[in-house]
N, C-alpha and C positions, 0 to 999 in steps of 0.2 A: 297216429302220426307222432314225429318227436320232432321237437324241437329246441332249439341253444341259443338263448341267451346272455351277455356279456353280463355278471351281478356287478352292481358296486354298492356302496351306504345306502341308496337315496331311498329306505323303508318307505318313507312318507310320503313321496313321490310316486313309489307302487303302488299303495294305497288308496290315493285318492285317483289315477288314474283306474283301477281295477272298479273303484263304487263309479264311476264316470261310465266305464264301459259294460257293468253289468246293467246300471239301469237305461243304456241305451239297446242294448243285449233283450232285455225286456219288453221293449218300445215296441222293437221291430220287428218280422219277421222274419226265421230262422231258416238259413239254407238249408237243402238237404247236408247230412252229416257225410263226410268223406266216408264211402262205401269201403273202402281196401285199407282205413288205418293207416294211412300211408308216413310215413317215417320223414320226419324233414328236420334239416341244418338249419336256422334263422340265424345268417349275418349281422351283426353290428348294422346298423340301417351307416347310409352314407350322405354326408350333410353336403346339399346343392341347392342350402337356401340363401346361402351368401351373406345369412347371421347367426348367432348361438341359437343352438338348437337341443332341446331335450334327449338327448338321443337314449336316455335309461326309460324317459315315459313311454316313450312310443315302441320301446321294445315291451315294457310292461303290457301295454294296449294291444299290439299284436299278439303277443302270448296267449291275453284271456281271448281275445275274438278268434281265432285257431284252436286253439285248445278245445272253446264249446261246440266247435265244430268233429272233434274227432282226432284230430292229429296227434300224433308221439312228439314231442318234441327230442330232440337229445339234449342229454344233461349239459347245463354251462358248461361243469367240469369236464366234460369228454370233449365240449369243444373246443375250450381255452387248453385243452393238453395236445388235440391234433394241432393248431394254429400253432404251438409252441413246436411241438416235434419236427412240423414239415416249415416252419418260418414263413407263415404266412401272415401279412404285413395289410398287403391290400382287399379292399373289401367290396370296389366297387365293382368286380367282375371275377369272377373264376376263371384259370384255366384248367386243359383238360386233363393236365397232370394232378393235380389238387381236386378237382371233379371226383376222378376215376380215385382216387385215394381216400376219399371221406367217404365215400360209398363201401367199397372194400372194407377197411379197415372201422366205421362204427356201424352202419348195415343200415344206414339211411336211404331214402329211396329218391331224393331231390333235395334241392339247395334252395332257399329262398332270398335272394337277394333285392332288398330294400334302399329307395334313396327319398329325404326326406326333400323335395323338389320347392315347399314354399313352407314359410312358419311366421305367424305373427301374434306373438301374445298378447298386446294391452288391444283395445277395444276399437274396430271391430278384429275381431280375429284373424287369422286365415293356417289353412294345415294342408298341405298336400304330399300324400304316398305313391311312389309307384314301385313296382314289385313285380319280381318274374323268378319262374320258378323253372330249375335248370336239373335236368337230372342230374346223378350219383354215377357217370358213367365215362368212357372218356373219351368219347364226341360232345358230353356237354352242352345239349341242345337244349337250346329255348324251347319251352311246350305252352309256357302260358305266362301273359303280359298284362297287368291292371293298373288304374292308376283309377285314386279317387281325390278329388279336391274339393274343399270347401270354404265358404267363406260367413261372417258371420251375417251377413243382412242378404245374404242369399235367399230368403224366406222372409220377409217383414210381418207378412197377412196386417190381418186387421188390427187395427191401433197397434202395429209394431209389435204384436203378442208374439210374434216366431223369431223375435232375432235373440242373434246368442252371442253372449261375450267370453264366453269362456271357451279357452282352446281347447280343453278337456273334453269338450262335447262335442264336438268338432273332430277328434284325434279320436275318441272315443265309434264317430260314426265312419270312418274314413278306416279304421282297423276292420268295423265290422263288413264297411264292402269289399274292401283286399280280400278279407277269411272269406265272406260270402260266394264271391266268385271263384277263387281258386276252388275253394269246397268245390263247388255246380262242376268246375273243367275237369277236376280229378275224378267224380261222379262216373259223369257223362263221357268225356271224352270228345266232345263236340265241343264247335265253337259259337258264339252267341249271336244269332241272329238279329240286326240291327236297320232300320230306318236308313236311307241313302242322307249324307249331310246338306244340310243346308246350304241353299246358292251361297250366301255369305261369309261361306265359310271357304268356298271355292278358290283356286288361286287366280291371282289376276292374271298371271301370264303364263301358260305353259308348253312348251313344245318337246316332243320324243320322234327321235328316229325311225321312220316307219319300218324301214330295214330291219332295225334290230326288234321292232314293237311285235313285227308277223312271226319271228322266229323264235321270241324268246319264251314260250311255253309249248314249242315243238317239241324238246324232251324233258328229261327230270326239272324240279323247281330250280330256280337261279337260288344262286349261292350269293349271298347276299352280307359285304361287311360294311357294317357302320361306323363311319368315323365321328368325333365329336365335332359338332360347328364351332366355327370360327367366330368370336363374340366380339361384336363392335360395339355392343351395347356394355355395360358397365357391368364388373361378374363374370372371369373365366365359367361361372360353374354353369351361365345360361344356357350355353354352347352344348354341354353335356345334357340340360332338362330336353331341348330340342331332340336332339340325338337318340332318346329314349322315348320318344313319341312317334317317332318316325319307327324305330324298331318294332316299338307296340307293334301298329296299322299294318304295316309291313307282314309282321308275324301273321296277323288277323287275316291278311287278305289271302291265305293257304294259297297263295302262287308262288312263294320266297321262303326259303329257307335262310330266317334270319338268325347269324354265329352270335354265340354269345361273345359281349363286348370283352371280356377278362380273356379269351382266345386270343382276337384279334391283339389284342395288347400284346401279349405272349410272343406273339409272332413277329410282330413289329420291333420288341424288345430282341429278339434271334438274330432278327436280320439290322442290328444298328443302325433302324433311321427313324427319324422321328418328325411330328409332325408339328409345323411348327406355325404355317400359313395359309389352312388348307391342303389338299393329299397331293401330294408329289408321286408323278411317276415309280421314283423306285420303290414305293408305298404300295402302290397297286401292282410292281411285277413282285414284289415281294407276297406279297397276301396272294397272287394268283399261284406261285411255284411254292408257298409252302401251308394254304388251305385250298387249290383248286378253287379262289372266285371267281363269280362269271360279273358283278357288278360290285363297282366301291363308292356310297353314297358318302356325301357331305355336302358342306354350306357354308352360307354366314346368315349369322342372325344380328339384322342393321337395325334392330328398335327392341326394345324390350324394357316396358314401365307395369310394373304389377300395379301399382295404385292409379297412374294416368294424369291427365289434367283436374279430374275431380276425383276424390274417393269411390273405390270402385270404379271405375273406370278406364282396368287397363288396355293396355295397346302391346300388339306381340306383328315384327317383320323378320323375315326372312327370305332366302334366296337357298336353294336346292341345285343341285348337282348330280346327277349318275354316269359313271364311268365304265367302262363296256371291258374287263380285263382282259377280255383276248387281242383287242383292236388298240386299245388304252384310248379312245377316243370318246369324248362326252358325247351321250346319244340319249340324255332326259334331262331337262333342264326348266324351273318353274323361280317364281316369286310370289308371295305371301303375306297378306298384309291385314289385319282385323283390329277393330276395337271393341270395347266388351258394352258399348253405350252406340253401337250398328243397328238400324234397323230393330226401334225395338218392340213395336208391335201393341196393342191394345194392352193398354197401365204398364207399358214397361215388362212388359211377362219376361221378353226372349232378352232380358240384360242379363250378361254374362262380367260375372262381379270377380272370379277368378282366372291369372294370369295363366295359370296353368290347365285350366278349362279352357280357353280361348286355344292356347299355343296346339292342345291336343285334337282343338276341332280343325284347325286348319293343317294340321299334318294327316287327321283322316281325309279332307279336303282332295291334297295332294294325292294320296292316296288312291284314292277312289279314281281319280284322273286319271292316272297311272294303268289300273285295273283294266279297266274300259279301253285301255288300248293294246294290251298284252293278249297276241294270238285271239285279238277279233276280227271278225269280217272285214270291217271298216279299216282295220290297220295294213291287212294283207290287199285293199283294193289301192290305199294310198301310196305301199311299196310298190305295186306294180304301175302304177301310174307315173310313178318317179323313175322307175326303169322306162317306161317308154319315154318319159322326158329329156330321157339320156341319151338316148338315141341319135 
């Protein structure tokens, strides 16, 4: 596999994240190595932690945790000369123009685009990565979604022997489960079988159109664009962390073909409108007449405290939307509400001390809700029962 790097000075910063990541490299068990060598782009990671962020350590730390895995990377220089030739500027999505041209022109097989979602360096920590991996083509399709989040007292054990203060080790295990999973998905080519989520994670309120519920896996996967949410909470970039949790699940649950977000942008940007309150009308006939969507997800997210009333203790809300682009009428609609100090079970086991661990269990929550009603039995008995109520 290959991959690109952005260099600057920061030798010293390489270095101690590279001994950070080898001896967690060491610790842990090693995924299978990517089977096909597979050739990959690695983006500049994109900062949505709403403070200074390391962004040369965490390129360093994803290089070693990929690299031992098997991959090519491409040379920095080949990257920073295509980004210079074709004036690419933005990092936080591709589109299919730029897709189908890094492919072609360095003979890469996918893009990895990374966003640094949480970061806290003085004591206790916290680090979170998500990352999806976009082919080299120019459909540019999402194939695979990970996000790992850590925090430093996530682990105490006994007399406090497991906590960590140091972000390095933190950055250092969060590189290695990005490489690890993308590894297993390039592998395999499967997706990862998972536990159904916890009630608590469930949303409080959610209701979908039975109409559209019976028919919308009647043919090919719905085409699916993500907008970013609407952040009442303090932090344009929240709106985006949500945004990208939802795409995850989305992806995962193989009933949605979820577009990469740098697309959607692209398009939006064609047809001069922009979003400025949530998704306006000319937003979704625009995405339907120049990607064919069949749904345009978004929200608001009304609470969002990574630390909470006590340390460790965040709280993540939000409210969900999907919009039907043939019809333009909203036919899914939920709210969501968790704290990471919910229901926590004998010694505290099930605290969830990460704001970005919480946000991502209740967007698989939604999810899952969702699932459960797309072209099942129960959804096709409720349309019909709502036709004869019409009656």
């Amino acid at each position: 596999m290959r991959f690109a790097i952005f260099s600057t000075n920061c030798s010293a910063d390489r270095a101690v994240v590279a001994v950070a990541a080898a001896a967690w490299l060491c610790a842990a068990p090693l995924a299978a190595l990517a089977a096909d060598g597979s050739r990959v782009a690695v983006f500049p990671p994109v900062n949505l932690a709403g403070r200074a962020v390391p962004a040369e350590r965490v390129q360093a730390a994803l290089e070693a945790s990929l690299s031992a895995r098997g991959f090519s990377p491409l040379p920095r220089a080949d990257l920073d000369e295509f980004f210079h030739r074709h004036r690419v500027r933005y990092m936080g999505g591709i589109s299919s123009e730029v897709a189908q041209a890094i492919g072609a022109e360095t003979g890469v097989d996918g893009v990895l685009l990374t966003s640094v979602d949480d970061w806290e360096g003085v004591d206790p920590p916290r680090v979170a990565l998500t990352s999806r991996w976009v082919a080299a083509v120019a459909a540019a399709p999402i194939t695979w979604m990970g996000t790992s989040s850590h925090h430093g007292a996530e682990h105490p054990g006994v007399f406090a022997l497991g906590l960590v203060t140091s972000p390095e080790i933190l950055l250092a295990r969060a590189s290695e489960e990005i490489a690890s999973a993308l590894a297993d998905s390039v592998a395999t080519g499967g997706r990862e079988e998972r536990s159904s989520v916890r009630g608590r994670f469930r949303p409080g309120s959610f209701s979908v159109d039975p109409d559209w519920a019976a028919a919308a896996t009647s043919g090919r996967p719905l085409r699916v664009a993500i907008l970013p949410f609407v952040a009442e909470a303090p932090g344009r970039e929240v709106g985006e962390v949500v945004a990208s949790q939802f795409a995850r699940w989305l992806l995962e649950s193989g009933k949605m073909e979820v577009l990469e977000p740098g697309v959607v942008r692209d398009a939006l940007l064609e047809a001069r409108v922009i979003q400025e309150d949530g998704p306006s009308l000319p937003q979704v006939d625009a995405l339907r007449a120049l990607l064919d969507v069949d749904l345009v997800v978004s929200g608001r997210v009304t609470d969002y405290e990574a630390m909470g009333s006590a340390p460790g203790s965040p709280f993540v809300g939000f409210s969900t939307r999907g919009i039907d682009a043939r019809t333009r009428q909203a036919v899914w609609s939920s709210f969501s509400f968790g704290r990471g100090d919910d229901r926590l079970g004998p010694f505290g086991t099930a605290r969830i001390r990460s704001s970005i661990t919480l946000t991502s269990e209740l967007a698989r929550g939604v999810v899952e809700a969702l699932a459960e009603e797309l072209g099942t039995q129960r959804s096709r008995e409720r349309a019909a029962g709502k036709k004869e109520a019409n009656r």
